[in-house]
C-alpha positions as CSV (number, residue, x, y, z in Angstrom):
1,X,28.1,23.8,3.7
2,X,27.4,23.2,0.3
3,X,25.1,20.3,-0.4
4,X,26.4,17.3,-2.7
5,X,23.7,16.9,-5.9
6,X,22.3,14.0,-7.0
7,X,23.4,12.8,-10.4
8,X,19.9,12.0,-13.4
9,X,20.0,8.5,-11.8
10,X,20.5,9.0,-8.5
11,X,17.5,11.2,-8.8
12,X,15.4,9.0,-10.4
13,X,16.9,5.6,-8.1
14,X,15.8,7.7,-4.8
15,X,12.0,8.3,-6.3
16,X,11.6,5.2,-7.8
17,X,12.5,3.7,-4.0
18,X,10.4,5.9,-2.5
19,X,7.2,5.3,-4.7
20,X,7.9,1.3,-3.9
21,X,8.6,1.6,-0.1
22,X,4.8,3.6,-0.4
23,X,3.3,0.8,-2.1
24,X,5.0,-2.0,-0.2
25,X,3.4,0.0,3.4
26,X,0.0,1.0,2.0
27,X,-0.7,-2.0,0.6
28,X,0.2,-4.2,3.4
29,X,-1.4,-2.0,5.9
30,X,-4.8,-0.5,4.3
31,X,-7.4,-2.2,7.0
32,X,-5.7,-0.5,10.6
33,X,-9.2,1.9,10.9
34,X,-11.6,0.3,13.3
35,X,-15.1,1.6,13.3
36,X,-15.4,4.1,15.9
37,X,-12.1,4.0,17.7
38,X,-10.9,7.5,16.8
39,X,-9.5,8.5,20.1
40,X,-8.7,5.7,22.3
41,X,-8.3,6.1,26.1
42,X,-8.7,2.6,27.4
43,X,-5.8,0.6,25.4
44,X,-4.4,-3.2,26.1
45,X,-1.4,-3.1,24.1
46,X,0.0,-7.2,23.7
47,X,3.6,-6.5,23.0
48,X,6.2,-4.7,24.2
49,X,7.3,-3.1,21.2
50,X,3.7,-1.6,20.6
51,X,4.0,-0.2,24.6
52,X,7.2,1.4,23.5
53,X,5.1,3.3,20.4
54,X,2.2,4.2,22.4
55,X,4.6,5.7,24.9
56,X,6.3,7.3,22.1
57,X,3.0,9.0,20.8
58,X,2.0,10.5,24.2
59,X,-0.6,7.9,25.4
60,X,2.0,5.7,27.5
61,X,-0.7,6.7,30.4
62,X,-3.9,5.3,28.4
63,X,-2.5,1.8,28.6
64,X,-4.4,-0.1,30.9
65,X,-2.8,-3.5,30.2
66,X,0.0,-5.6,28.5
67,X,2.1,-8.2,28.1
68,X,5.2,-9.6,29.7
69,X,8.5,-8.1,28.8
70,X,6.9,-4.9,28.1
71,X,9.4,-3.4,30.3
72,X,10.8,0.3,28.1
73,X,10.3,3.3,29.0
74,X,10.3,2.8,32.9
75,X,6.6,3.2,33.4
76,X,5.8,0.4,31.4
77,X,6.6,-2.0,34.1
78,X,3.4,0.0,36.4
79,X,0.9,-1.7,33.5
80,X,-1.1,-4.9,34.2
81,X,0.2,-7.7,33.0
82,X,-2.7,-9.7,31.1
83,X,-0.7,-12.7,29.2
84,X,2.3,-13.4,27.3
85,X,3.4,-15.7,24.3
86,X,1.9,-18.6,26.0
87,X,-1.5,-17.2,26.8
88,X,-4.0,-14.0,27.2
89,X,-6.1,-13.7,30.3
90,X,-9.4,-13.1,28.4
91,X,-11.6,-12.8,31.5
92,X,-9.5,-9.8,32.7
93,X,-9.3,-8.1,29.2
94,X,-13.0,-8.4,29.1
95,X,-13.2,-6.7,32.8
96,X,-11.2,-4.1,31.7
97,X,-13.3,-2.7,29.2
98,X,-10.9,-1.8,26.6
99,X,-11.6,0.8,23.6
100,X,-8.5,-0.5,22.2
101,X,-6.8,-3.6,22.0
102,X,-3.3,-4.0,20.0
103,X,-2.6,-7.4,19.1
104,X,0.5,-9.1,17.4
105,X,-0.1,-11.3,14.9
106,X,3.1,-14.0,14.9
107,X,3.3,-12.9,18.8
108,X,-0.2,-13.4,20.4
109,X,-1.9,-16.9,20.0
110,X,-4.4,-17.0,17.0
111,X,-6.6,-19.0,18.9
112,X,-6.7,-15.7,21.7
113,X,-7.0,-13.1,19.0
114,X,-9.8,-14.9,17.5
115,X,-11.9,-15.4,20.7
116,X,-11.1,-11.3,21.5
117,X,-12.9,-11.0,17.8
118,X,-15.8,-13.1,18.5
119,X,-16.5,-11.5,22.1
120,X,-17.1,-8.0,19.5
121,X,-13.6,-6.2,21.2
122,X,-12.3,-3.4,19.1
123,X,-9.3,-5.0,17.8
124,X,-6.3,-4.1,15.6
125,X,-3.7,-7.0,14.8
126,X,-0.5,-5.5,14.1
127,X,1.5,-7.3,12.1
128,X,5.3,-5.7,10.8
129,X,7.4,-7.8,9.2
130,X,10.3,-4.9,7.7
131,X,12.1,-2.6,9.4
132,X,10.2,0.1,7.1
133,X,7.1,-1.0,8.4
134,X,7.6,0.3,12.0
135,X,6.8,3.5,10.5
136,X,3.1,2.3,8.8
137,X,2.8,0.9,12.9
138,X,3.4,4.2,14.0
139,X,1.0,5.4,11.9
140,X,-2.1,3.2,12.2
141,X,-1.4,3.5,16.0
142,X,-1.7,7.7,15.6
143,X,-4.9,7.5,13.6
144,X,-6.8,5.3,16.3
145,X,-5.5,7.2,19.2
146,X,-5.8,10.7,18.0
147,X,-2.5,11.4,18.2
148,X,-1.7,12.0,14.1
149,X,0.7,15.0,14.4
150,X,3.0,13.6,16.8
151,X,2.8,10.3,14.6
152,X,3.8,12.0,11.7
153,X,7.1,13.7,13.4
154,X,8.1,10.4,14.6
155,X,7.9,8.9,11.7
156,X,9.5,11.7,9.5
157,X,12.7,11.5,12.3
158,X,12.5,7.4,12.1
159,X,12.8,7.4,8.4
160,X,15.4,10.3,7.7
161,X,17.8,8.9,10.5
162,X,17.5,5.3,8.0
163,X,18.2,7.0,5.2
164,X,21.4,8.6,6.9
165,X,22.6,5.6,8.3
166,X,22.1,3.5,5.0
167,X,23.4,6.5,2.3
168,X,26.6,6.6,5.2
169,X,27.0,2.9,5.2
170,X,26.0,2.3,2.1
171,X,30.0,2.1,0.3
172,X,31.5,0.9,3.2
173,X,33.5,-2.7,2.9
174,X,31.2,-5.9,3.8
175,X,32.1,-7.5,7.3
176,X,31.0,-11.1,6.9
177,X,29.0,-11.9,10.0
178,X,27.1,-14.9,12.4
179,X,24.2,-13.9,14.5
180,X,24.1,-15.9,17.3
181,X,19.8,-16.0,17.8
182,X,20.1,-19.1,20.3
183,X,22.4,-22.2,20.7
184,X,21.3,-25.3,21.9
185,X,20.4,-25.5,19.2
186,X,21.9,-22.9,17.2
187,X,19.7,-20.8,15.5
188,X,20.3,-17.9,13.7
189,X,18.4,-15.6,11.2
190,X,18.6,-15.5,7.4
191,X,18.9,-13.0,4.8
192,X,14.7,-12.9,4.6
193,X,14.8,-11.5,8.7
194,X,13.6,-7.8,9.6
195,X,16.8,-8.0,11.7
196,X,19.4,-8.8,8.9
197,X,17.9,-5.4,7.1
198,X,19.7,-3.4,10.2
199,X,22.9,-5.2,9.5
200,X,22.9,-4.8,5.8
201,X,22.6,-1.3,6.0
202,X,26.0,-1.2,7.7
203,X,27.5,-2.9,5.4
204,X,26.5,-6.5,6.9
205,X,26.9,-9.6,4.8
206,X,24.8,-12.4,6.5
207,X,26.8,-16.1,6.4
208,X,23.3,-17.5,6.3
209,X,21.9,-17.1,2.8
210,X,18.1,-18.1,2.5
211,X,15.9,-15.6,1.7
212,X,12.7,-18.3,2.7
213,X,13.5,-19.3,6.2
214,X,13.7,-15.9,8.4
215,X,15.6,-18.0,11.3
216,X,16.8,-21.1,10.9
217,X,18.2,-23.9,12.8
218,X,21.7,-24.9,11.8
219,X,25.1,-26.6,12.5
220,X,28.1,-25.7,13.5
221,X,29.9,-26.6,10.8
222,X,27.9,-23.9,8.7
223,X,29.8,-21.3,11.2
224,X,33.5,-23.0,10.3
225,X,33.0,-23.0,6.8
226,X,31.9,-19.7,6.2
227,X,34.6,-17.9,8.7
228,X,32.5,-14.8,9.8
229,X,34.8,-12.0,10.6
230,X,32.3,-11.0,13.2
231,X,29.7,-12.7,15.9
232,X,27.0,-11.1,17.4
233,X,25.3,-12.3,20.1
234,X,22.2,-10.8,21.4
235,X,21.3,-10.7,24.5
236,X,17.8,-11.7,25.9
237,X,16.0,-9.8,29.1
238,X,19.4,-9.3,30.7
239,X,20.5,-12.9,29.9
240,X,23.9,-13.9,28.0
241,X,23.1,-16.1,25.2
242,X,26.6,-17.3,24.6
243,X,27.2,-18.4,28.6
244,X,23.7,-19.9,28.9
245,X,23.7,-22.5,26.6
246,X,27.4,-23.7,27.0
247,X,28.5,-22.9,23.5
248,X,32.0,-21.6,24.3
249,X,33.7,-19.6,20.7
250,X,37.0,-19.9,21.9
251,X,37.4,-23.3,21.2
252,X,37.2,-22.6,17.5
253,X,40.1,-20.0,17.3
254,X,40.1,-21.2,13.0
255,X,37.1,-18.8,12.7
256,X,38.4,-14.8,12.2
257,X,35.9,-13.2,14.4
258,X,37.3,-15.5,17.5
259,X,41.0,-15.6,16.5
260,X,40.3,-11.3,16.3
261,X,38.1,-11.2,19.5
262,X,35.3,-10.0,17.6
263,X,32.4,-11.1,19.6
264,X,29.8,-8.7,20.3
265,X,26.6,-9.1,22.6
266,X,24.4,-6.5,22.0
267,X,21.8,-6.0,24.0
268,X,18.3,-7.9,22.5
269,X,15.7,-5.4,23.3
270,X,16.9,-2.8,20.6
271,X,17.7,-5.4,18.3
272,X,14.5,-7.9,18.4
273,X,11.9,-4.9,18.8
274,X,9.8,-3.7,16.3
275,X,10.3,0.3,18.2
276,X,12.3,3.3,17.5
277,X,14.9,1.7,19.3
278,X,16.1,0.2,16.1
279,X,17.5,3.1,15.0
280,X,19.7,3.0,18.7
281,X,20.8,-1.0,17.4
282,X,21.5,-0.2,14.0
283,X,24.0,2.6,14.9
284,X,25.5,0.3,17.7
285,X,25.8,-2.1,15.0
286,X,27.5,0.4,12.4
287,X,29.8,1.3,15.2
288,X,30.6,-2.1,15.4
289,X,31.3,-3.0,11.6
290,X,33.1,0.2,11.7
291,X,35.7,-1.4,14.8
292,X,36.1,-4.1,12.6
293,X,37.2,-2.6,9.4
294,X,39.7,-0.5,11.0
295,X,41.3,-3.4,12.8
296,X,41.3,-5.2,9.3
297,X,42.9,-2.3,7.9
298,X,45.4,-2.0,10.8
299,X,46.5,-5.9,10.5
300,X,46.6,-5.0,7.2
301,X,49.4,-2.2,7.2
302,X,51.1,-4.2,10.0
């Protein structure tokens, strides 16, 4: 199979990505080395997603505590639960004796994280905010676990299996689309959220257009005017979003994506975790687009 080249500015567009998409990671994540945590055995990882990567790297079994929701892979639900959004049990994490503790900055209370610091705990705060950035995570976790060469095969498969999806999407017709984050109220993300970068690579446009507000509240009447050809509707630790809070779609048969049934609820793990999952949502998501624009063209021909 012969390969397809790359045109002078293709060339050049690719290298010029890649040198930013460096820059962008190393300078955003420079300060993951802790003094003396080389090889960590005794980890409290506080999020689910940061479970999934230390699973992913081999050390699943050095995890001596967590969070709730830290549910994937299957042996995550054996770990001690320590804490959640609402609170850290700092007494136990002390007993514990942990030479490693993964925090999440946005998803652990500050006022916890900062009392972990003062009691002298080797602590790194993780804190991705791009979909890109899962890879920089993988990394830092590799380096303080030991565990660099398996690090740097996962993130050499996460990144190639982006590019893929993105250069196959990438000429594809835009599907207009609502993401259903909650609603009562309804909430949704903008086009500034780590999550709309998954849709945009399969050819996603966002109805919600503010760059500064990564999930905002809004009306309903935002939904009707914009007409989304598509809804997605995550789902939340097993839960239906759309049947939990009451808001029924079919009542608003004006808007394409209900008159065409194209409601999707898709489940919330893959989507809202910072993990290799991602890859899993963003080719469920493709898939999904991809059902839409051949129904389009089908009505089209009709």
């Amino acid at each position: 199979m012969k390969l397809k080249q790359l045109t002078p500015f293709k060339k050049y567009h690719r290298l010029l990505m890649a040198i930013l998409m460096m820059f962008v990671c190393t300078s955003s994540y420079a300060n993951f080395e802790l003094p003396g945590v080389k090889n960590a055995q005794r980890i409290i990882a506080l999020s689910p997603h940061s479970v999934e990567l230390l699973f992913a790297l081999g050390v699943g079994d050095r995890v001596i505590g967590t969070t709730e929701f830290a549910d994937f892979p299957e042996a995550a639900n054996k770990i001690e639960r320590i804490g959640g959004y609402h609170g850290l049990q700092t007494e136990r994490i002390v007993e514990l004796q942990p030479d490693l503790i993964v925090a999440w900055e946005g998803g652990n209370r500050s006022e916890d994280l900062d009392l972990i610091e003062k009691l002298e705990l080797p602590i790194y705060r993780s804190e991705t905010k791009r979909l890109r950035h899962i890879a920089v995570e993988i990394e830092a976790l590799g380096q303080l676990t030991g565990t660099q060469q398996q690090a740097k095969k996962l993130i050499q498969a996460f990144n190639q299996a982006l590019d893929i999806l993105t250069e196959k999407n990438k000429d594809k017709a835009q599907v207009s689309f609502f993401y259903q984050l909650w609603s009562a109220p309804i909430r949704t993300i903008s086009t500034g959220s780590w999550i709309n970068e998954m849709l945009e690579i399969c050819g996603g446009k966002n109805i919600i257009n503010d760059p500064n507000v990564d999930y905002p509240q809004i009306s309903l009447e935002n939904v009707l005017l914009n007409n989304p050809q598509a809804i997605i509707i995550p789902s939340s630790h097993g839960h239906d979003n759309g049947k939990l809070s009451g808001l029924k779609w079919e009542e608003w048969p004006e808007i394409p994506a209900v008159k065409n049934k194209h409601i999707y609820r898709i489940n919330g793990d893959i989507l809202h975790r910072f993990s290799l999952r991602t890859i899993e949502a963003t080719q469920t998501l493709c898939k999904t687009f991809d059902g839409i624009r051949a129904a389009t063209e089908k009505q089209a021909g009709a």
